[in-house]
ROZABA-975653 format. One record per residue (C-alpha): residue number from 1; residue in three letters; x, y, z. Coordinates in pm, 1 decimal, m for minus. Example, Ala and Ser with C-alpha at 12.3 -4.5 7.8 and 13.67 -1.06 7.14 Angstrom:
BEGIN
n,res,x,y,z
1,ala,1230.0,m450.0,780.0
2,ser,1367.0,m106.0,714.0
This chain:
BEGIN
n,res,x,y,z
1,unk,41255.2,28757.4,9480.6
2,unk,41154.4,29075.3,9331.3
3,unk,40950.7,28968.0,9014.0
4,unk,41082.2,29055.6,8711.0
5,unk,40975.4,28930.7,8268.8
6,unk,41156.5,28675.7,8184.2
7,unk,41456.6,28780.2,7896.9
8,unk,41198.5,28657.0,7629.0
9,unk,40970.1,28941.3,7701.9
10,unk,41260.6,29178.5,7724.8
11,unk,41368.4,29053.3,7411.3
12,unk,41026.7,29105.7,7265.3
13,unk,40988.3,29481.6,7389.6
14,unk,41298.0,29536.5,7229.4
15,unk,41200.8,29426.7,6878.8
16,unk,40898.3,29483.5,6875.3
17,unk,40880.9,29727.4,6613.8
18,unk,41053.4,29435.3,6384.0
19,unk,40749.2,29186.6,6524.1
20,unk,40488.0,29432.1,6426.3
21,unk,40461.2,29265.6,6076.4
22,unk,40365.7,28915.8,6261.8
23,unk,40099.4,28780.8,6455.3
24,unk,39748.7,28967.6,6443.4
25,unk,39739.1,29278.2,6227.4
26,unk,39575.4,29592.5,6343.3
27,unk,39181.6,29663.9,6332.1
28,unk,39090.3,29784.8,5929.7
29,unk,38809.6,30018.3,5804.6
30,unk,38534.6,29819.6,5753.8
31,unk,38641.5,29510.0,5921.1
32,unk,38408.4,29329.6,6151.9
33,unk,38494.0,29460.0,6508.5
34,unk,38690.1,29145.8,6689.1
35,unk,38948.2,29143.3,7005.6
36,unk,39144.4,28853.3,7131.8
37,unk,39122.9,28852.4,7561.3
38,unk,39397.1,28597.4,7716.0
39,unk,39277.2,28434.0,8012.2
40,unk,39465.1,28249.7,8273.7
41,unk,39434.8,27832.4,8235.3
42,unk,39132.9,27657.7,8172.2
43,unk,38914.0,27578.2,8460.7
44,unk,38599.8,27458.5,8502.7
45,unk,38317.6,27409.6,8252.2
46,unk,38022.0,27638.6,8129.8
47,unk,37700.5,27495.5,8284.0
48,unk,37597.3,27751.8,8533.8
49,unk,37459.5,27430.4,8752.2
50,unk,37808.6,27270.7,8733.1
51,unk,38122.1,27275.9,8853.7
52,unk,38244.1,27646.8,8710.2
53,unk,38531.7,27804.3,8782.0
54,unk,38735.6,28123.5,8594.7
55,unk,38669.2,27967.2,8231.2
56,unk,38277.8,28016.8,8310.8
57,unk,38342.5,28380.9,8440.2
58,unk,38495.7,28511.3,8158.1
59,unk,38236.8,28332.6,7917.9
60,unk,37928.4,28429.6,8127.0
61,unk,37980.1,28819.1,8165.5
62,unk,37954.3,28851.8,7822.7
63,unk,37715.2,28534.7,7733.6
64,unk,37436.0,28547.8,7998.3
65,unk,37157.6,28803.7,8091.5
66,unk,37100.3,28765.7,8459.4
67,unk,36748.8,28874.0,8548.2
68,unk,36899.0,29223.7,8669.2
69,unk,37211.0,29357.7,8810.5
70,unk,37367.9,29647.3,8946.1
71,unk,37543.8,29937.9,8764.5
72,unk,37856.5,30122.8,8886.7
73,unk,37634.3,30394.8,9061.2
74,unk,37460.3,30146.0,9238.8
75,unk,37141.4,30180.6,9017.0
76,unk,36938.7,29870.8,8898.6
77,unk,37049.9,29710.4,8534.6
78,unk,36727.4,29507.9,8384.9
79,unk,36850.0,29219.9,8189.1
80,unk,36654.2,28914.0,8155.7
81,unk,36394.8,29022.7,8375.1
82,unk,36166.0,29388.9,8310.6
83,unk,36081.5,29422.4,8685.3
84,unk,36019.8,29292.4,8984.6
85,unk,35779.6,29316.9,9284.9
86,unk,35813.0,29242.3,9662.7
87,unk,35595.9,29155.5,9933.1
88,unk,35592.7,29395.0,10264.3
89,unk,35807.4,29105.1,10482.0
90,unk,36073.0,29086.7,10201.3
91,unk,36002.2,28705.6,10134.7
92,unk,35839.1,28651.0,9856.3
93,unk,35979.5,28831.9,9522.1
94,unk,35807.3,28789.0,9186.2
95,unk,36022.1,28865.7,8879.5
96,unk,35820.1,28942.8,8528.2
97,unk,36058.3,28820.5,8201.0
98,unk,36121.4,29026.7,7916.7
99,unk,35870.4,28879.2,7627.3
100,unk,36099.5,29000.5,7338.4
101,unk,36385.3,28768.5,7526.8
102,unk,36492.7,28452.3,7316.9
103,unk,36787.2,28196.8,7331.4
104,unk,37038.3,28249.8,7078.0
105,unk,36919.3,27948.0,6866.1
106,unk,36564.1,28119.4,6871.1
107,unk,36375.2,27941.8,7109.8
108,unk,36221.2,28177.7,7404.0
109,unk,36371.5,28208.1,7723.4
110,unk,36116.6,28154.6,8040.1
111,unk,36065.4,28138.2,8384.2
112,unk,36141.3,27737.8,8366.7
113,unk,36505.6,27790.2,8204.5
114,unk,36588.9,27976.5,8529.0
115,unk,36452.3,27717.9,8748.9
116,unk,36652.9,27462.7,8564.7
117,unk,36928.0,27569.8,8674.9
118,unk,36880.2,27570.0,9043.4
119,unk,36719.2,27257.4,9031.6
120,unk,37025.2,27126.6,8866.2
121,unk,37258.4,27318.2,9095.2
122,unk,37055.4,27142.0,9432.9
123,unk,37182.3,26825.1,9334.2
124,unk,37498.7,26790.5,9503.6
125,unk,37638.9,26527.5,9262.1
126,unk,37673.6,26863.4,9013.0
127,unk,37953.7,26975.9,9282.9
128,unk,37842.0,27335.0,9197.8
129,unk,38012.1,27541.4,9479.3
130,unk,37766.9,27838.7,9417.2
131,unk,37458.3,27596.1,9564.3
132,unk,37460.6,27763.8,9891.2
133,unk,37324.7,28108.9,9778.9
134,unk,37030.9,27909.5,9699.8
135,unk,36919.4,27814.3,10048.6
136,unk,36766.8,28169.0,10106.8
137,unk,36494.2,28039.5,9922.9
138,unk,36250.5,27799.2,10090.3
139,unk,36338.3,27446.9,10100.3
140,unk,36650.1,27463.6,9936.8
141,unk,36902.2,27356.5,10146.0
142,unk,36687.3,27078.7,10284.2
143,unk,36677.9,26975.2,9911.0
144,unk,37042.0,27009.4,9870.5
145,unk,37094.1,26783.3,10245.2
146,unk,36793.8,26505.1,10095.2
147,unk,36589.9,26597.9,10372.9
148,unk,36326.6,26741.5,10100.2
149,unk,36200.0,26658.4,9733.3
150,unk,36285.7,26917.9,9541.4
151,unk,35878.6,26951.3,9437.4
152,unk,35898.7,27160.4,9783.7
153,unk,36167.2,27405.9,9659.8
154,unk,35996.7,27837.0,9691.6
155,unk,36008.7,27877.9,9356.2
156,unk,35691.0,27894.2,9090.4
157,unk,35686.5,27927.0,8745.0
158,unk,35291.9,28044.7,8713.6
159,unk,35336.3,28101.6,8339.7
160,unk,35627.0,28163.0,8096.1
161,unk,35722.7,28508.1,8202.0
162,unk,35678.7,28479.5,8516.4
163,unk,35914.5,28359.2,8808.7
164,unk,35819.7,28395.7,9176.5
165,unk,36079.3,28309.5,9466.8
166,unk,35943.6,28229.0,9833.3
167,unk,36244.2,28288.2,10098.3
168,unk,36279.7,28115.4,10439.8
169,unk,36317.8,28418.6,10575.5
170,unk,36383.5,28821.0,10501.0
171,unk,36719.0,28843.2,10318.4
172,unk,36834.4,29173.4,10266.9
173,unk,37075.0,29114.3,9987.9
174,unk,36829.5,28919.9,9756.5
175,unk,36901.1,29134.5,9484.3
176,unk,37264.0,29078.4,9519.4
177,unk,37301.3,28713.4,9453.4
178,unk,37053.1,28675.4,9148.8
179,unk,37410.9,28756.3,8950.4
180,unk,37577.4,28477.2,9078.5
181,unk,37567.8,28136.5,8819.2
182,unk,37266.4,27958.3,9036.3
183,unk,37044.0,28224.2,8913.9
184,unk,37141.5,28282.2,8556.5
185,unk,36918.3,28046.2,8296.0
186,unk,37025.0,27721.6,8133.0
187,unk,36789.7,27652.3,7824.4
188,unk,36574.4,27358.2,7942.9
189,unk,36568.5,27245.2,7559.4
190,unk,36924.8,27130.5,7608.7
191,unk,37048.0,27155.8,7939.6
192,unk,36931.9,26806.8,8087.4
193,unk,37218.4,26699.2,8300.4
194,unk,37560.1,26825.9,8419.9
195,unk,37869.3,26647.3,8302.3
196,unk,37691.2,26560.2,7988.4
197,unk,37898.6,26785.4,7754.8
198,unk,37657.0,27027.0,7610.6
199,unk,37779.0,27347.8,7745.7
200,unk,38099.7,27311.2,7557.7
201,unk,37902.0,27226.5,7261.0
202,unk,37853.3,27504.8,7022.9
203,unk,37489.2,27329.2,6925.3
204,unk,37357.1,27270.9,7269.2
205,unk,37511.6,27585.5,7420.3
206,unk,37260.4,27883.6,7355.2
207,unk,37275.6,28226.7,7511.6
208,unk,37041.3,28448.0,7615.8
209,unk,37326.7,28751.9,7643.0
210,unk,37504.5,28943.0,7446.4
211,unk,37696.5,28686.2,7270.3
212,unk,37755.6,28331.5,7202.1
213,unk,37930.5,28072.6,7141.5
214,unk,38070.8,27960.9,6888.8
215,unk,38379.3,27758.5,6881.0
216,unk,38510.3,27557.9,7164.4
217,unk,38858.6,27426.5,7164.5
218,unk,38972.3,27257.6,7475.8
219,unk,39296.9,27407.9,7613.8
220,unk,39310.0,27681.4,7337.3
221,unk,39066.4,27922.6,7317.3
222,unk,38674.4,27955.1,7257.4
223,unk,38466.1,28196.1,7023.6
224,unk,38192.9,28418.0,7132.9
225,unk,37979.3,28649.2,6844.0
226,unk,37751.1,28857.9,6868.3
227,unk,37419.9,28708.4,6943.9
228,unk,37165.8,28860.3,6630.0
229,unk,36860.8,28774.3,6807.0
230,unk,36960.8,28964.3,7131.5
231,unk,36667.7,29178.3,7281.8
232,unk,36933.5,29448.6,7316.5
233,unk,37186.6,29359.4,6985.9
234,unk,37205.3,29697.6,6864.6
235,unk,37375.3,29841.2,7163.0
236,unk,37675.3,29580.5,7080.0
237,unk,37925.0,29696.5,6935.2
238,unk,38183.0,29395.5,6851.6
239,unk,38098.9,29085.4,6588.7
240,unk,38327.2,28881.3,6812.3
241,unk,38527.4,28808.1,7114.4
242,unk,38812.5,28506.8,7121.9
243,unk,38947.7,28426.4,7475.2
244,unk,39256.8,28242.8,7464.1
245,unk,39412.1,27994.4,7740.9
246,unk,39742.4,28094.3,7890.9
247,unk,39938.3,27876.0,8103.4
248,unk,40088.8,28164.8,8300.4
249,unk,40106.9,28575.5,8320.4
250,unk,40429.8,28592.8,8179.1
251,unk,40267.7,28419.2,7827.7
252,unk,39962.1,28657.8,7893.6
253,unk,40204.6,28948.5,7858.0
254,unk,40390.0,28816.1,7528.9
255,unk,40115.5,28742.0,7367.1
256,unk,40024.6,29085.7,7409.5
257,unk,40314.2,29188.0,7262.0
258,unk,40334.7,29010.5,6968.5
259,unk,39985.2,29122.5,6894.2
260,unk,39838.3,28822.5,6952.5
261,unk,39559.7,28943.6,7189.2
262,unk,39405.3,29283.8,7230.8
263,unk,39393.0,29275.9,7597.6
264,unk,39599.2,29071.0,7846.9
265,unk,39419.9,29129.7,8209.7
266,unk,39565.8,29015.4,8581.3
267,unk,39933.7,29029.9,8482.4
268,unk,40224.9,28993.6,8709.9
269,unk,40353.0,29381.5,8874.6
270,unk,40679.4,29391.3,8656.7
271,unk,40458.9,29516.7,8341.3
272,unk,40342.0,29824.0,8530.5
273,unk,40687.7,29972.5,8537.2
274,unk,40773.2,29867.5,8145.3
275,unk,40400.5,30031.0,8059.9
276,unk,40472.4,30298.5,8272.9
277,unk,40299.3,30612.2,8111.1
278,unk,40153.3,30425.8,7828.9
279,unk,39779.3,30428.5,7720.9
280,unk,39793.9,30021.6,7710.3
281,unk,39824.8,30032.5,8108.5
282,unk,39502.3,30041.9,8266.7
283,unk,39551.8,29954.5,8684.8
284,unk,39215.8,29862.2,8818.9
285,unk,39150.6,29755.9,9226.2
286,unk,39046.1,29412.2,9275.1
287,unk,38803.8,29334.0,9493.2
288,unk,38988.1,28975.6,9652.1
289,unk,39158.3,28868.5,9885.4
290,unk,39430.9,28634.2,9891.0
291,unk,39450.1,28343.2,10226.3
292,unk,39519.7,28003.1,10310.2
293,unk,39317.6,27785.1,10447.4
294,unk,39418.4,27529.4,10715.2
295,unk,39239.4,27205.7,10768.1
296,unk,39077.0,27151.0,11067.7
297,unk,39051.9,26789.1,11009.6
298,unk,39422.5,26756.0,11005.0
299,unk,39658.6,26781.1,11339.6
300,unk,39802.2,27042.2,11476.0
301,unk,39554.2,27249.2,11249.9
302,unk,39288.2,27184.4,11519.5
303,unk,39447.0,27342.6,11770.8
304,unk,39330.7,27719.5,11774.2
305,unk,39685.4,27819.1,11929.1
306,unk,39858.1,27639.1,11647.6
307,unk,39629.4,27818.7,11362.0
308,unk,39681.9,28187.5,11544.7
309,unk,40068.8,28130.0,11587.2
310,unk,40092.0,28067.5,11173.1
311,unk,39913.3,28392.0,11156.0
312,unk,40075.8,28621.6,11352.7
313,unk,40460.8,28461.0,11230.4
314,unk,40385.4,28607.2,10843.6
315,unk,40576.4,28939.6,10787.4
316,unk,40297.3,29028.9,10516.1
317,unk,40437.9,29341.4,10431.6
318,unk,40815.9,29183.3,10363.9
319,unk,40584.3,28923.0,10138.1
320,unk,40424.9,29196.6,9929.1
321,unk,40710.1,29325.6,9926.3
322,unk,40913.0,28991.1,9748.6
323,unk,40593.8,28915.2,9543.0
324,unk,40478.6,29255.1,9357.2
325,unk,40396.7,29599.1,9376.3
326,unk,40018.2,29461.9,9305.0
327,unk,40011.1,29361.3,9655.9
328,unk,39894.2,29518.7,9961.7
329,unk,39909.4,29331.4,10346.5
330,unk,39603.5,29209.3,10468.8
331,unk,39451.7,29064.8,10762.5
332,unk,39098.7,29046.9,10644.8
333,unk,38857.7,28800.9,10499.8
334,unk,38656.5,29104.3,10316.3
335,unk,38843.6,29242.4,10056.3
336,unk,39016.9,29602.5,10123.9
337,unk,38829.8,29768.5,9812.9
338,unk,38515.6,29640.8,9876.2
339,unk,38268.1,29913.7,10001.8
340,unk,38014.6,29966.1,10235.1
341,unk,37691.1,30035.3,10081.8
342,unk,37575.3,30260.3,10294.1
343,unk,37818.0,30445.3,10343.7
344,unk,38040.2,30449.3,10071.9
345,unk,38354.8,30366.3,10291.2
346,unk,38571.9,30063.9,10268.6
347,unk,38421.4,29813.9,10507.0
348,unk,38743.2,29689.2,10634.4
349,unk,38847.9,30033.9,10715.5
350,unk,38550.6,30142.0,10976.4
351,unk,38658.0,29826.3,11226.8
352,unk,38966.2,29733.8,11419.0
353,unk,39174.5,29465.0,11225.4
354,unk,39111.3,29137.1,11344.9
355,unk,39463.2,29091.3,11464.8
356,unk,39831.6,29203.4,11430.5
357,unk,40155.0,29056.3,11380.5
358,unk,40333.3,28887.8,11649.9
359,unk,40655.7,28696.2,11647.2
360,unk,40683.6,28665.6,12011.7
361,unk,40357.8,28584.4,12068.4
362,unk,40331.6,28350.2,11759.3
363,unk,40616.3,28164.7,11887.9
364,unk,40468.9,28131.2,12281.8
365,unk,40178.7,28016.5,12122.8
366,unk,40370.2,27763.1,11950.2
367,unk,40511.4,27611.0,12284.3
368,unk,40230.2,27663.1,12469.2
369,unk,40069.4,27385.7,12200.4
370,unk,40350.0,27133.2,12261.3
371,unk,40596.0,27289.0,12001.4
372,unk,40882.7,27452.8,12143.1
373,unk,41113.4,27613.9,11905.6
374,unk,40927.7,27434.2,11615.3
375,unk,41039.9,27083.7,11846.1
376,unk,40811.0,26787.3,11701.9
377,unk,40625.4,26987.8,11498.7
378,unk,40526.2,26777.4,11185.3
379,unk,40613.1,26847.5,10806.7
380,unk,40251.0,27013.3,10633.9
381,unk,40212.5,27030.4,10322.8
382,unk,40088.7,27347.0,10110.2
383,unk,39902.3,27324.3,9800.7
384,unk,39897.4,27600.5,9573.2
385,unk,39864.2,27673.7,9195.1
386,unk,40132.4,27671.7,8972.0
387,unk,40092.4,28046.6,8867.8
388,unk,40393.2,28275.9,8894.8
389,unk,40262.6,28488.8,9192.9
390,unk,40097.9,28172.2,9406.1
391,unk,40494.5,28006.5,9343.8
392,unk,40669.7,28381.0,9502.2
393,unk,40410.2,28353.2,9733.6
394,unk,40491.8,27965.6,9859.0
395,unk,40805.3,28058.7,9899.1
396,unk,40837.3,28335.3,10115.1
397,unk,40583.8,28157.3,10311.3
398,unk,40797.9,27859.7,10353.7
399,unk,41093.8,28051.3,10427.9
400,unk,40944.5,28269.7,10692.3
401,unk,40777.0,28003.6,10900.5
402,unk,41086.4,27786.0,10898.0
403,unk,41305.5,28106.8,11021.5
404,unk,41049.4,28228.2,11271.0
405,unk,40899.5,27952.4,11417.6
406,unk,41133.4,27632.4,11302.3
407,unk,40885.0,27475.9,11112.1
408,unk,40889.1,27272.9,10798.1
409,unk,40649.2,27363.2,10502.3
410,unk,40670.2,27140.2,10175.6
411,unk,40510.3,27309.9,9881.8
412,unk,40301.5,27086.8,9637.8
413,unk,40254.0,27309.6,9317.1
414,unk,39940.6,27195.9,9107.4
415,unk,39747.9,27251.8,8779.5
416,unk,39474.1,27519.9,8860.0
417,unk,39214.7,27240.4,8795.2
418,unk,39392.5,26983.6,9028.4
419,unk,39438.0,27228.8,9305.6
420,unk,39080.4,27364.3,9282.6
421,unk,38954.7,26988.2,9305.2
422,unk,39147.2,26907.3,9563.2
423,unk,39057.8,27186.5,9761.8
424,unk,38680.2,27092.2,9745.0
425,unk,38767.5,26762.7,9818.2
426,unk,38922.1,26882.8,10146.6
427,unk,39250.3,26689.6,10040.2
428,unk,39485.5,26895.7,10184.6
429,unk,39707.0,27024.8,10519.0
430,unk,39704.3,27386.8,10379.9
431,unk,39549.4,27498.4,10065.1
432,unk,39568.8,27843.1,9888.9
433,unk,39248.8,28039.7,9819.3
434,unk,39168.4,28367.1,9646.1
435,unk,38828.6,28470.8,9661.4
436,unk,38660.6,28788.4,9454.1
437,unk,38400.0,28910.6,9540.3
438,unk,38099.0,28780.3,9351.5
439,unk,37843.1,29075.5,9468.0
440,unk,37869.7,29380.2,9599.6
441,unk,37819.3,29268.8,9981.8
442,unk,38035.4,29136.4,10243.4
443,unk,37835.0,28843.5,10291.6
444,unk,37993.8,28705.3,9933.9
445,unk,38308.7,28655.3,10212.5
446,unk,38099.3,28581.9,10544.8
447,unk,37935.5,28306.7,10363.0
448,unk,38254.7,28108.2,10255.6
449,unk,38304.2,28002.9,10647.4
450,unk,37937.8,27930.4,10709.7
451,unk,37931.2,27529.5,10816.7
452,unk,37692.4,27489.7,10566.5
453,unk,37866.4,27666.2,10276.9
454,unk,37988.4,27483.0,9963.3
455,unk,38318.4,27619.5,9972.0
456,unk,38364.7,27541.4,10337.5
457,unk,38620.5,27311.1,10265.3
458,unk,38850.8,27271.5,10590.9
459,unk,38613.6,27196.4,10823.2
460,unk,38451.6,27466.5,10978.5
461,unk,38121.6,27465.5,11213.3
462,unk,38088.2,27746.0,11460.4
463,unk,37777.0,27800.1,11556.0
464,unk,37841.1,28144.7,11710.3
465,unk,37930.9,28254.0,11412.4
466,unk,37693.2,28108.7,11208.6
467,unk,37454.1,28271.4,11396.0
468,unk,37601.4,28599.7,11419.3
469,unk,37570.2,28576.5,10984.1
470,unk,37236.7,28511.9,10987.6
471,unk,37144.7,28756.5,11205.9
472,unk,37307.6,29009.1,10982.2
473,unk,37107.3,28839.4,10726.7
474,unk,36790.5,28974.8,10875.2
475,unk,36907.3,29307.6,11016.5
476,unk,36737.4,29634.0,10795.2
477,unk,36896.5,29895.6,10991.2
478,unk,37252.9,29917.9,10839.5
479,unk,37484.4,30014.1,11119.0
480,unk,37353.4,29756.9,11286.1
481,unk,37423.9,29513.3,11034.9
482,unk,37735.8,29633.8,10965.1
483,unk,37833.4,29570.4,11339.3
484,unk,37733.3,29197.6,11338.9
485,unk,37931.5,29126.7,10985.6
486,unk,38253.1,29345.5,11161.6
487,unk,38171.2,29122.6,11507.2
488,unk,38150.0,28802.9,11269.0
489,unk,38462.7,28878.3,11070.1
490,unk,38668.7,28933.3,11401.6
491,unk,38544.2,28616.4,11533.3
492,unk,38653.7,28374.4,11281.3
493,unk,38974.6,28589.6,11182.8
494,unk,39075.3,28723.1,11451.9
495,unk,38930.2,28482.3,11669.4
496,unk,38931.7,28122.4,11571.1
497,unk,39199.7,28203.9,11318.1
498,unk,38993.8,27979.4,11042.3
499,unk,39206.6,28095.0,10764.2
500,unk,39559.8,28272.2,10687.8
501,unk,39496.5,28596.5,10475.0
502,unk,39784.8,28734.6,10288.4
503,unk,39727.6,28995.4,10114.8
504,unk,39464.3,29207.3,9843.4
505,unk,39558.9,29279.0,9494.8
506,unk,39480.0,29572.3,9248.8
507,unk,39506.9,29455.3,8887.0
508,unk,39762.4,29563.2,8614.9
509,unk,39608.5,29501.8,8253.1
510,unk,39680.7,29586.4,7929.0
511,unk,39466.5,29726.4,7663.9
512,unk,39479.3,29831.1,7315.2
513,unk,39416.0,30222.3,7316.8
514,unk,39179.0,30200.3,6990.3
515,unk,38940.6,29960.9,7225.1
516,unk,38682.9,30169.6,7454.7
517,unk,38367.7,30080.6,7648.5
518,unk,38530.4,29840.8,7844.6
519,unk,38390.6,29855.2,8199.7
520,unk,38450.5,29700.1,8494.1
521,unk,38189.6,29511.4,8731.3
522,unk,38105.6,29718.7,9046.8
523,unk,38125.1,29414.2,9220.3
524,unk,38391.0,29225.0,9138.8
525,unk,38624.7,29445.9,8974.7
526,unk,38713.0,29212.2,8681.1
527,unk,38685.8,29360.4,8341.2
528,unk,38410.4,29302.5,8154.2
529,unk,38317.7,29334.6,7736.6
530,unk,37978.2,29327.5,7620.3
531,unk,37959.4,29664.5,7582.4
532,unk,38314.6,29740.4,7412.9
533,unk,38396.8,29893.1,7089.9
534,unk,38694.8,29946.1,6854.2
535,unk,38799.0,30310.0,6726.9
């Protein structure tokens, strides 16, 4: 099942040097400074208080000033906001807005376009699965569960400039989340209500970032330029980006050829060995991991023994193996690449893994839950994305449980859209997820298990663990709190078995040589364009 281009792309490398008078034509002196990205389906919309998805991603690195951010040393990045000040107990933070900041359409961006959006976002109907990030702040997940009126929510907007958050409690990542979509503004001028259309809307759909937008087609592509009235426009460098939709990575990578995109990210492992030695090949770690998760609400799923014995029967090195050299094994929630902040280690790498493979065991377990040799064990069903890698990976996964343990799997490929609504539906036996990180903290991974978290989706409420999160939440000192997010991690993975990981990824991309400045977000790992430029 090794992966391999399909004979169009093969035929396409081979005349390509007969192509190279078709599709887009190379950058010329004097031309305004444009690149074509391809991204991977359309997903989602753009309201940062809605339901987002990848689509939103790619538009909002390069769209949307955050109020600050971190750079790749680990230094603060002031965007929308100038500074900040904090009380001595960590709880209340008061941000001061840049006065020279305006939307793209001229109008000036405050303190109430930020609290728009989380207003917005607290309303569940908006099914925004970032929502739970907000509930550090006091009141807010009382507002999101109706139990308060969201006049009670910690956050004050004494004046234009200014925006002042009150927390429940000390939370020593604060600074982390405020890049995540709750926190990012949504001009109050136009962005009423969710669902209503006007983020795809070139007239409605102002930026305060970089660039934006200016062309929207659905299932094609969408325009960003570069945003005149940007506090910061003269350190951008291109008039224009154009993302365009791909249905899978094996378009992705013959669009590239043809010249029909500049850069063609995520692509399937294949293309690292035909790049091999080229300046187009750029391989960059990801920092995600790749699981199932199994619904608790749905028998034998409920039974601990049952969820373990799935685990442990994966040969997840044979299944990296079959799906791509992109892959590595893992039995984590927290991504391999992500780092420990104070140390600068992996944060996988200074605890035990939460478990190892088993067969044996896996298949005692099996019998021990009323399932001998697979006996009476019914037929679940696996959702998963119709993308090349998520179809390997369904595969081997269906072939390996049936010859280890005897049991049936039926695979149920989806549209990326249909599978992702689905999934927060909680419509499913087993469902795949990938998760990257959003911030540079393993709570971005902790939190996805919390009962109270938006993308809890299978069922989950531990209180142990729950507890054992917050209390990391809290904790200054970090070894300490690096213990109780290792002790949390091993009790829900290795533990409770809540979810099946599979493996992390590192990402093969190609990029024209002429385009520099691309960077890549310290905490996320995906590429990112606002400050790129073409030689």
């Amino acid at each position: 099942m090794k992966k391999v281009l399909s004979v169009l792309l093969i035929m396409v490398l081979l005349t390509s040097a007969i192509l190279s008078g078709c599709g887009r034509q190379e950058q010329k002196t004097g031309e305004k400074k444009e690149i074509v990205v391809a991204v991977n389906s359309e997903t989602g919309g753009l309201d940062p208080a809605g339901m987002i998805a990848l689509t939103y991603l790619s538009y909002s690195v390069s769209a949307l000033d955050e109020l600050l951010t971190y750079n790749e040393k680990g230094g603060i990045e002031y965007r929308a906001a100038k500074d900040y000040e904090v009380n001595k107990d960590s709880t209340v933070w008061t941000f001061h807005l840049r006065r020279d900041a305006v939307w793209s359409d001229g109008t000036p961006v405050t303190s109430s376009d930020f609290l728009n959006t989380m207003v917005r976002a607290l309303n569940p109907k908006s099914g925004n699965g970032y929502a739970n990030y907000l509930f550090p702040i006091k009141n807010a997940e009382a507002i999101y569960n109706g139990k308060a009126g969201i006049d009670s929510l910690g956050v004050e907007t004494p004046d234009d400039k200014t925006l002042v958050f009150t927390l429940e409690k000390p939370c020593v990542y604060f600074l982390d989340l405020l890049r995540l979509p709750v926190y990012t503004p949504s001009c109050v001028k136009y962005a009423k209500k969710t669902d209503s259309g006007w983020d795809k809307d070139p007239s409605t759909s102002v930026s305060n970032g970089p660039f934006y937008l200016a062309e929207y087609v659905p299932e094609q592509y969408f325009v960003l330029k570069k945003n005149p009235k940007y506090w910061n426009a003269e350190s951008v460098k291109l008039d224009q980006i154009t993302y365009r939709f791909f249905d899978d990575q094996q378009s992705m990578a013959n669009a590239y050829e043809t010249k029909e995109v500049d850069v063609a990210p995520a692509l399937q492992s294949s293309v690292m060995k035909l790049y091999e030695g080229k300046e187009d090949l750029v391989i960059t770690d990801t920092i995600a991991t790749r699981y199932i998760y199994p619904n608790l609400n749905v028998k034998p799923l409920d039974d601990v023994r049952v969820r373990k014995a799935l685990n442990l029967a994966i040969d997840r090195k044979e299944l990296c193996k079959a799906i791509g050299e992109d892959t590595e094994p893992a039995v984590n929630l927290v991504a391999k690449y992500m780092k420990d902040k104070s140390t600068g280690k992996y944060f996988v790498d200074e605890a035990a893994p939460p478990f190892e493979e088993n067969l044996e065991e896996a298949k005692q377990l099996l019998a021990d839950a009323g399932y001998p040799g697979g006996k009476g064990f019914p037929t679940l069903t696996y959702n998963y994305p119709s993308l090349e890698m998520d179809s390997d990976t369904a595969q081997v996964i269906q072939e390996q449980l049936k010859k280890n343990l005897n049991i049936s799997i039926k695979l149920n490929a989806q549209e990326l859209q249909v599978n992702y609504t689905e999934r927060r539906a909680g419509s499913f036996d087993l469902c795949r997820m990938n998760w990257t990180a959003d911030f540079a903290d393993p709570y971005t991974y902790l939190s996805m298990l919390l009962s109270n978290s938006t993308y809890n989706c299978s069922g989950i409420a531990d209180e142990k663990y729950d507890a054992l999160v917050a209390q990391s939440d809290q904790e200054t000192d970090p070894v300490k709190r690096g213990k109780l997010m290792h002790e949390a991690e091993q009790l829900a993975v290795g533990g409770e078995f809540y979810i099946i990981p599979l493996f992390s990824m590192k990402s093969c991309n190609l990029i024209r040589p002429r385009i520099t400045g691309i960077t890549q977000n310290p905490a996320t790992g995906a590429l990112e364009y606002r400050h790129a430029d073409i030689q």
